[in-house]
N, C-alpha and C positions, 0 to 999 in steps of 0.2 A: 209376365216379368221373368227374365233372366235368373237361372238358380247361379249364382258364382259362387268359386272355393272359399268358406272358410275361413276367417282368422286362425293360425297353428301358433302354440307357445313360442316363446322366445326366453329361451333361458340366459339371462345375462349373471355376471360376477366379477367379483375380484379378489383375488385369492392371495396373502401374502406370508412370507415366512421370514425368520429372523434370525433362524440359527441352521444349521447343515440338515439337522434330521427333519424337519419340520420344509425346510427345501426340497428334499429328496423325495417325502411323504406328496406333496403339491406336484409334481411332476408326474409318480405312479397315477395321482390321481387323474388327471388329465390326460395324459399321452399312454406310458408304460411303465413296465414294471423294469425295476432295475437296481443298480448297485455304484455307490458313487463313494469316491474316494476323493477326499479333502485335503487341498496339496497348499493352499492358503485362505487365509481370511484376513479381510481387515473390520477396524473396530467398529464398523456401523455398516454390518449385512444387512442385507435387504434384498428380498427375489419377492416379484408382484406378477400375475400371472391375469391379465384381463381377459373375459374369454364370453365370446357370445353364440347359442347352440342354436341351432333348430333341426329340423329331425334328418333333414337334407344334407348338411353341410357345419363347421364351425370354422370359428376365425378366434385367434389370439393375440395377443400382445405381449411378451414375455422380457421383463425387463430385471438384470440383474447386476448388484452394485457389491463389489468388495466382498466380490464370492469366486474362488480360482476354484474347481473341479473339474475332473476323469470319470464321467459316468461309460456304465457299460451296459446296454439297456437288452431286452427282449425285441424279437421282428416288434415292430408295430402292428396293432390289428386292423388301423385305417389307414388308408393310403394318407400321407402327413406330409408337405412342403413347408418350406419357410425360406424366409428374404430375412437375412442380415442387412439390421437397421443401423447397429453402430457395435466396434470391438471387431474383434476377429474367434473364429473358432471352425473345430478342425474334425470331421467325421471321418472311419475306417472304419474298414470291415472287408471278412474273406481275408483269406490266405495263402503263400505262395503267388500261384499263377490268378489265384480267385481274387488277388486283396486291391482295394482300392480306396483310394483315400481322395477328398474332395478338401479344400483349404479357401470356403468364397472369399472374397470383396464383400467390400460394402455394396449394397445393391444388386447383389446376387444371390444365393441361394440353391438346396437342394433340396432333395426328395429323398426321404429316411427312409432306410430299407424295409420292404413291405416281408419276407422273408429269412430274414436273418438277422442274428445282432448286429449294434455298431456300435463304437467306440466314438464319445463325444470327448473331447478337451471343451474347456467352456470356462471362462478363454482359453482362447490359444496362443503359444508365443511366450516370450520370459516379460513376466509381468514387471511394472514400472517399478524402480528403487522408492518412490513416492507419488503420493496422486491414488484416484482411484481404479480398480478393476473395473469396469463397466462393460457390460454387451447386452445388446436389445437387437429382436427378431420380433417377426409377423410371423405368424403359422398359419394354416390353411387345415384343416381335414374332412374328408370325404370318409364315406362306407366304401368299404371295399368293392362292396357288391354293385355300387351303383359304377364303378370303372369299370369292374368284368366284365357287367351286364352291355356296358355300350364295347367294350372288344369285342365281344362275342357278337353282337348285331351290326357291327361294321365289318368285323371281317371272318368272321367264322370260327375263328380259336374257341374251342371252350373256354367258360370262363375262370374253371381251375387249370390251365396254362399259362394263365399269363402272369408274368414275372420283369420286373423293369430290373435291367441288368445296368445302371449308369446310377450312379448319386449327382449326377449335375444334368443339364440338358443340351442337346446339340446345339454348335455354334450358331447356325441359321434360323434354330427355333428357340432360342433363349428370348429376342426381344417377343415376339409374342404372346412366351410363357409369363413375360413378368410383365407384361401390360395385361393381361389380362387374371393375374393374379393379385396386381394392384387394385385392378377395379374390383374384383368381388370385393378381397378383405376391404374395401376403403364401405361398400355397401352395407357388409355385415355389422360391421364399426360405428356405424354412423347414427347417432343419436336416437333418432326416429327411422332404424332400419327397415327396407321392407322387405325382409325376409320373410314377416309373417303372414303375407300372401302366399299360399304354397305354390301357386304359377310360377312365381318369383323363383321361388326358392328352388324349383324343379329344374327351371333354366338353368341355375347358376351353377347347380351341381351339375347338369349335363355341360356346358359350360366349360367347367373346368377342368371335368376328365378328359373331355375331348380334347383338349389343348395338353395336361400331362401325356396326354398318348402320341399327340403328333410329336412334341418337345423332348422326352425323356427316350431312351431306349428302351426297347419293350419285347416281347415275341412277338405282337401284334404286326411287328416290322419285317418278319421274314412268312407272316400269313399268305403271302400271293400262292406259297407253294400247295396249300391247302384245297381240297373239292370244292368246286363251282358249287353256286348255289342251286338248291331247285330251282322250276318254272312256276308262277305264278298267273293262271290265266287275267285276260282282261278282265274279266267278272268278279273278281278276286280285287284287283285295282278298285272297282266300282264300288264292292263293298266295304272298300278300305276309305274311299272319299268319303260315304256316305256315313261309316263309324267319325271319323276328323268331324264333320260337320256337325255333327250333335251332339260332341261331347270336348269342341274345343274351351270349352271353358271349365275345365279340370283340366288335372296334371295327368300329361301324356308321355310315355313313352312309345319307341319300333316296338317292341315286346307287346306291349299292351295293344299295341294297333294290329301287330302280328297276329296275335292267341285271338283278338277278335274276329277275324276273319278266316283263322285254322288255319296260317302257312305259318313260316317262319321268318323272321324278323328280314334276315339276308334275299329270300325270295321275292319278298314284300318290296324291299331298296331295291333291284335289278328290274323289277315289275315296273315300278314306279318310274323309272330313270328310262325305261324302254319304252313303255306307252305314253306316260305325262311330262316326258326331259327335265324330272325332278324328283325330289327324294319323299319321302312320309312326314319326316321333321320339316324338310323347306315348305310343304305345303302345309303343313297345320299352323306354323310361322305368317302363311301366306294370309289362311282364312282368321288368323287371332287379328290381321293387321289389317284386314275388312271388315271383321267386326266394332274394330276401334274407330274406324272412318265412319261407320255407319252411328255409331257412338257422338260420336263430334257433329253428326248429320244432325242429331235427332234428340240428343241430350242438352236438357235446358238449367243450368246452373251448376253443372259440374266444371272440371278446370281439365287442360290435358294431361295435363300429372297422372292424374285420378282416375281418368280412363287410358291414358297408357297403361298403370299398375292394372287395373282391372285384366287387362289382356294378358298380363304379364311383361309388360315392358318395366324395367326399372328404371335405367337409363333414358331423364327426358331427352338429351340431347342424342343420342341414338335411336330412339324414337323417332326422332323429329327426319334426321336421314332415313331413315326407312322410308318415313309415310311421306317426304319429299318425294323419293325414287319412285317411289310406287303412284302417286295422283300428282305429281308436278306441283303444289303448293303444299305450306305449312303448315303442320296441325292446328296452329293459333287460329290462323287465317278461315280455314275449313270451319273451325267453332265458331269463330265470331260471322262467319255466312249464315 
């Protein structure tokens, strides 16, 4: 029988405050430390902060009613997104030639400086004569470590270089950024999440840094100037297939699949892409998504839900285009043969 990962905690909450200090205190706790000045209130505050963790990744909900502040926070210690739900509100930071200020829409959003402080309005804008204050965001947050670690294995930056220099993301990679920051936070959120599959949850942090990298500006973006990778012989390649295969059912990284085999993550991708016209991730992608066909071959009372998650798929319906592309009929179809 198959050893697979683990159930991992799932830390859920809901965190709410009523008065300014008690608001202020609920945000240190969660995000950063910081310093907020209180330019209105109306007679029924209220900030609700719903927030669901796993060791991988968190997602938020942060909803605030007849609360006007100027916070001015600390860099953030995890890389931190968020999508403006409803309201407006207005981040800065740097100065002079450094300073830059970002003012979303609805339905857009930034990336809070990993680096340096910034200056929130929350709201933003001269607030109504009557009526209430209201603004609600989604937040996203990552470890640090798990963005550097995939900069430095895509392109070689060390992963104390890199520094995202933009609080918004490029024009051509915005719709990407927010479809695919819709989908996780909608995953983490959702009632019966499966984050606490770590497969899952491995994905979706790679996932999502890979896509702040491509979306946001970065150093990562001027890396081409950087030294070529080592060479990695064929044999090298072989022992990299043959670690993927025995241990596609854990959370994998290039790093992990690299350090197994004694090169280096960047060695390991050019190896890969030169001998097998693919990368370490497409192919372990490859064998998670044979082992789930082989699943649906051979497994009697299970549903495709349940062994997509096993593989790590979250998404049944992405799933389903996978394992369409890949064997020409539908997972359903496959089971019920």
């Amino acid at each position: 029988m198959r050893a697979f990962p683990g159930r991992q905690p799932v830390r859920q909450a809901t965190l709410a405050a009523a008065d300014p200090q008690a608001t202020a205190e609920l945000i240190r706790q969660v995000y950063v430390d910081l310093d907020v000045r209180v330019r209105r209130l109306g007679p029924d505050l209220r900030h609700r902060i719903s927030t669901v963790e796993v060791e991988q990744i968190a997602a938020d909900r942060v909803d605030s009613f007849q609360f006007d502040m100027r916070a001015a926070t600390e860099p953030f210690a995890n890389l931190t997104a968020f999508t403006l739900l409803k309201g407006r509100t207005r981040l800065r930071t740097g100065r002079g030639s450094a300073y830059q200020e970002a003012i979303p829409q609805v339905g857009q959003g930034c990336l809070y400086p990993h680096d340096r402080p910034v200056i929130i309005d929350y709201p933003y804008g001269e607030p109504p004569a009557t009526g209430p204050m209201e603004i609600s965001v989604s937040s996203l947050r990552l470890p640090w470590a798990t963005v550097a670690r995939l900069a430095e294995e895509s392109t070689g930056l060390p992963a104390a270089d890199l520094r995202f220099t933009a609080l918004q993301p490029l024009p051509g990679a915005a719709a990407h950024w927010y479809r695919t920051f819709d989908f996780v936070h909608r995953q983490l959120l959702a009632p019966q999440t499966v984050m606490a599959n770590r497969l899952v949850a491995e994905n979706m942090a790679a996932t999502l840094a890979a896509a702040a990298l491509a979306a946001f500006p970065n150093t990562t973006m001027a890396a081409a100037r950087l030294p070529r990778p080592g060479r990695a012989a064929p044999a090298v390649v072989r022992r990299a297939v043959d670690f993927i295969e025995a241990h596609a059912d854990v959370p994998l990284t290039l790093t992990h699949i690299a350090a197994a085999v004694r090169t280096s993550p960047r060695a390991l991708r050019q190896a890969f892409l030169r001998h097998l016209d693919t990368t370490p991730t497409a192919y372990l992608h490859r064998v998670r998504l044979e082992r789930a066909h082989a699943d649906l071959l051979g497994t009697a009372g299970q549903t495709v839900e349940r062994i997509a998650l096993r593989w790590g798929f979250a998404d049944p319906a992405r799933f389903a285009v996978a394992y369409q592309q890949a064997y020409g009929v539908t997972p359903g179809l496959t089971l019920r043969d």
